[in-house]
C-alpha positions in Angstrom: -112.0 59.5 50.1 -114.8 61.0 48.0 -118.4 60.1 49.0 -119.0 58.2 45.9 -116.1 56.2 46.4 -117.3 55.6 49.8 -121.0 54.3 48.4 -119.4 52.5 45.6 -117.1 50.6 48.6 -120.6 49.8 50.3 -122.4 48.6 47.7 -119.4 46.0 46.6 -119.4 44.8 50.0 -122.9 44.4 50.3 -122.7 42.5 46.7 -120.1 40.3 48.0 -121.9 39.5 51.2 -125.3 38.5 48.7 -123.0 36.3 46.6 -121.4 35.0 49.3 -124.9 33.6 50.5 -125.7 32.4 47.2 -129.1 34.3 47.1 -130.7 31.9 44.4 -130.9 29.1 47.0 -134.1 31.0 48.5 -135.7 30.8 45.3 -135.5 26.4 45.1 -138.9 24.5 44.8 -140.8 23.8 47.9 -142.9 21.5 48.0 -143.8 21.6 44.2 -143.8 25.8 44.6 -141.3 28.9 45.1 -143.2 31.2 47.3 -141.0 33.9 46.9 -141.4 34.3 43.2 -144.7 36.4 43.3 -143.0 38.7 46.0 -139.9 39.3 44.1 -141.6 40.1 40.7 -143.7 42.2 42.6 -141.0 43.7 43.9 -138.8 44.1 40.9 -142.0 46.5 39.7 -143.2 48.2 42.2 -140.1 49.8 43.8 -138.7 50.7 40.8 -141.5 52.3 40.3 -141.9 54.6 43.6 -137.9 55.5 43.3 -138.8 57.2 39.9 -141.3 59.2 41.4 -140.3 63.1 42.1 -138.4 64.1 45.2 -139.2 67.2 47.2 -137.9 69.5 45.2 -137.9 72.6 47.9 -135.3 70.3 49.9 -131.7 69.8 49.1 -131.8 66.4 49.1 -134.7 64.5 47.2 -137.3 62.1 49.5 -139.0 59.2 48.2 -140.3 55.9 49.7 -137.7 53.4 50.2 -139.9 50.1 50.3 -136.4 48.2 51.4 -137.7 47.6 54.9 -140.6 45.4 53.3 -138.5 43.9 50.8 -136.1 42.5 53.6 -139.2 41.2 55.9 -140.4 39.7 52.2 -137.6 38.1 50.4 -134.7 38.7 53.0 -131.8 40.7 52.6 -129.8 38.6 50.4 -132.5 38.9 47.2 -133.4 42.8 48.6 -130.2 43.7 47.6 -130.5 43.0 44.2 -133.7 44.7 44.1 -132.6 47.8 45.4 -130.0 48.0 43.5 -131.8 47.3 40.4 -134.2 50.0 41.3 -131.5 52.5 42.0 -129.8 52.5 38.9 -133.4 52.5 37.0 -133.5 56.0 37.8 -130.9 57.0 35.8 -133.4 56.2 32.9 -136.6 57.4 34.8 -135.5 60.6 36.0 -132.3 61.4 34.5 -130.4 60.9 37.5 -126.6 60.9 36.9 -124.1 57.6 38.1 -123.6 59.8 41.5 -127.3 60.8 42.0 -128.1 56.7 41.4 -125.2 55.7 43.5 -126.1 57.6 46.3 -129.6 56.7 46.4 -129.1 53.0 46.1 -126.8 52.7 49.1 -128.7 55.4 51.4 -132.1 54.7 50.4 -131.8 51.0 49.9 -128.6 49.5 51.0 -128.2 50.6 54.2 -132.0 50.7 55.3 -132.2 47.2 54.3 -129.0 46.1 56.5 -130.1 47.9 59.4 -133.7 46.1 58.9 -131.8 42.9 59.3 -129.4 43.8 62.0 -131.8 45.1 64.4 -134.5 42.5 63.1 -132.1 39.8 64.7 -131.6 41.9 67.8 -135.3 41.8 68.4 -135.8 38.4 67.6 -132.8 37.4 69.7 -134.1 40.3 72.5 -138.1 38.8 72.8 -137.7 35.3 71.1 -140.5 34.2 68.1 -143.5 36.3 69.6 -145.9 37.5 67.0 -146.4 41.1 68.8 -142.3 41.5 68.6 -142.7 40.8 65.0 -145.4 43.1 63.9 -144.5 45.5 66.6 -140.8 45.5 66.5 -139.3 44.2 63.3 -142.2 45.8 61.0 -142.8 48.9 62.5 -140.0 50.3 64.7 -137.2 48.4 63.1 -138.1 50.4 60.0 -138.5 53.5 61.4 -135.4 53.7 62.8 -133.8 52.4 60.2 -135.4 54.9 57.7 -134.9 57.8 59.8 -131.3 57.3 60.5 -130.1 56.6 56.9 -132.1 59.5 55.8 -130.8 62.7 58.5 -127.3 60.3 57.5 -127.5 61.3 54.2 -128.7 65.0 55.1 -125.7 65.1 56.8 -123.6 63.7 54.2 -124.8 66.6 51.7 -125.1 69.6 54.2 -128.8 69.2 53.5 -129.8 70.0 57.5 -127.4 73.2 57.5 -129.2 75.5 55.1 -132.5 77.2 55.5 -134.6 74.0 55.4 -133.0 72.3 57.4 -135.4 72.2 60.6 -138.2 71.5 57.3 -136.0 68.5 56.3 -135.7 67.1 59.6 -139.3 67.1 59.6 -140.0 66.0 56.5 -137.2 62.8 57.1 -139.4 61.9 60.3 -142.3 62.1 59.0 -141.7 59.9 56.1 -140.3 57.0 58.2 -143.2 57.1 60.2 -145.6 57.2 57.3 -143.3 54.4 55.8 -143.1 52.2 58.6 -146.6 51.8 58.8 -147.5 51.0 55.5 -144.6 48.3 56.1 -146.3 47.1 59.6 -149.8 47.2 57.6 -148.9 44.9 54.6 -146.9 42.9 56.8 -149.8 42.4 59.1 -152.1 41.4 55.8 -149.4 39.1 54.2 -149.2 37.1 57.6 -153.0 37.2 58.0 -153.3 35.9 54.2 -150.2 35.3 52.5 -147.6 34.2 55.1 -145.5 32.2 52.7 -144.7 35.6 50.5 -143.0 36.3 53.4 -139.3 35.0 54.1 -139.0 36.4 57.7 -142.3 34.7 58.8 -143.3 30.8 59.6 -146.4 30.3 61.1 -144.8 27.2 62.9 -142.1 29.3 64.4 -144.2 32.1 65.4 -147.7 30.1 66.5 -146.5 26.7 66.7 -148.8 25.2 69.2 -151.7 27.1 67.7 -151.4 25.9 64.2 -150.0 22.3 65.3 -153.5 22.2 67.4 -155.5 23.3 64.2 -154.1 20.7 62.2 -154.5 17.8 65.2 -158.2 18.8 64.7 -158.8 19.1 61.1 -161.2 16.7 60.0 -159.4 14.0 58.1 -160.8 13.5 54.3 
């Protein structure tokens, strides 16, 4: 089986998974609003947007943020998907990337990251229970990291990237990014929850400080 055949298998599966779920459902009124909206509009620009940037061209296989990490912890993975995905095949008109090229960044920079997000996001949850530290700590900085990391030496191995004369320089260079990425992720997470919890689909303020916010409201002065 070619690897493109192999990509094209994941990301059909991972479609039929986000239909199966009936991503849409995330996006119903609440309460008069759709909190997710302004998240998934954002996302639908911005990551689009990194993927077309430039790649490392000194390496034999192109780095770039992924920003899948943060769209999971924002709109979950079944609408991070789709956004990926999108993103992925907008670089064949942003930087002239063939099908293959697009293909192969879709499912190793946005596919796979984002189901390993959500994979080993429920182990932590599962592992230390609704504590705020696990979820800044865990499933917005390490989850991503590891995720980011893996998929990317995954992919170096997929294209012989780490066996030529840069290879100890791409190993590097895959750490490195993770590390920078996962803590951009941790750092907007941490401001969203501070300011914006409801753009995020991963976080509830009742789940996660339920006695604290329940004691707020007991003491709110009534209008």
């Amino acid at each position: 089986m070619s690897r493109l055949a192999a990509e094209t298998i994941l990301l059909a599966l991972a479609w039929g998974a986000v239909l199966l779920v009936r991503p849409w459902r995330l996006l119903r009124p609440y309460e008069g609003k759709v909190p997710l909206v302004t998240p998934l509009l954002a996302s639908l620009v911005i990551v689009p947007w990194l993927w077309s940037w430039p790649g490392l061209t000194a390496l034999s296989l192109p780095l770039q943020w992924s920003a899948a990490p943060l769209a999971v912890l924002m709109l979950g993975w079944p609408l991070a998907i789709p956004v990926v995905t999108l993103a992925g095949l907008s670089t064949m008109v942003s930087t002239g990337a063939s099908m293959g090229e697009a293909m192969s960044l879709t499912v190793w920079s946005g596919v796979l990251p984002a189901t390993i997000v959500l994979v080993l996001g429920y182990g932590v949850r599962k592992a230390f229970g609704l504590h705020p530290v696990a979820y800044m700590v865990g499933r917005a900085f390490f989850v991503p990291m590891l995720a980011l990391a893996s998929c990317g030496l995954a992919a170096a191995l997929m294209s012989n990237g780490l066996a030529g004369p840069t290879g100890d320089l791409q190993r590097v260079a895959i750490a490195l990014l993770a590390m920078g990425e996962a803590s951009w992720t941790c750092a907007i997470v941490s401001l969203l929850v501070a300011y914006r919890p409801q753009w995020l689909a991963t976080w509830s303020d009742e789940a996660y400080l339920g006695k604290a916010v329940r004691a707020k409201q007991a003491i709110r002065p009534r209008r």
